[in-house]
N, C-alpha and C positions, 0 to 999 in steps of 0.2 A: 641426111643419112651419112655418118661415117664408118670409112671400109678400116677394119683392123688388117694391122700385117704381123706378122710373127718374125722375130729375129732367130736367126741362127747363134747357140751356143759358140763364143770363139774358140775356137784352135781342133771346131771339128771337120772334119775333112769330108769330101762324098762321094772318096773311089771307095770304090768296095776292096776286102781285104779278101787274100782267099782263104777259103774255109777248113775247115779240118774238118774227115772223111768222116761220117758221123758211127759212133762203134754201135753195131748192132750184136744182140742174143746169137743168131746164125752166125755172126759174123764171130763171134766168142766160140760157138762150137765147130768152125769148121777150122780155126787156129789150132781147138785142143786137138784134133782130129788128125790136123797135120805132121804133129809133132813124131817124131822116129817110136816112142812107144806107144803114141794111138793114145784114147783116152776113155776111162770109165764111165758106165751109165751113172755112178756116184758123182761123177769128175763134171761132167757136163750139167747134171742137176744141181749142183753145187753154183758153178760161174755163171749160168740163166738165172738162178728161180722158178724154172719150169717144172712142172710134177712130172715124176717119168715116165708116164704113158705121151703125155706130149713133147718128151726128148726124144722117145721112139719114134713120133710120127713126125718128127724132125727130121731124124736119120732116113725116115723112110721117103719125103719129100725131095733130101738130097739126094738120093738115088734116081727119082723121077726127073731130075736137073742134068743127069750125066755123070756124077760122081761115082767114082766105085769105092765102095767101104767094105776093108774087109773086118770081120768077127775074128778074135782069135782070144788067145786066155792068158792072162800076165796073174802067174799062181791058180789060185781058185775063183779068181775076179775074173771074166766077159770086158774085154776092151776094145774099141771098135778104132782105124785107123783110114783114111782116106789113102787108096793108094792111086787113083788117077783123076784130078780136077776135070769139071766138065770144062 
């Protein structure tokens, strides 16, 4: 019986590198959210691809987490902004 070994590729190394923070959907609407004029129900359907009954139940999830989002109006458009992080 002969054992096989497997060589390592040279000049690869096997410390791990650190990773970059992985961007998430929430993680996109709680940026737009952040922003000094808050951000559209358009705005946020936009940068997910989420339909906007579940950009609502998005906003309504982050309220459950501690966030407070207030509603306000920028023209005729409903904009919504985070005003205290959980």
């Amino acid at each position: 019986m002969t054992m096989q070994t497997t060589k390592r590729p040279t000049g690869v190394t096997t410390e791990k590198t650190a990773a970059k923070p992985r961007e998430t959907k929430i993680g996109k609407v709680v940026a737009l959210l952040k922003r000094n004029d808050g951000a559209t129900l358009d705005e946020m359907v936009e940068a997910t691809g989420w339909l906007p009954h579940t950009t609502r139940a998005a906003l309504t999830g982050l309220k459950t987490k501690g966030y407070t989002i207030e509603r306000d109006k920028r023209g005729e458009t409903t904009c919504y902004r985070i005003t205290k992080s959980a």
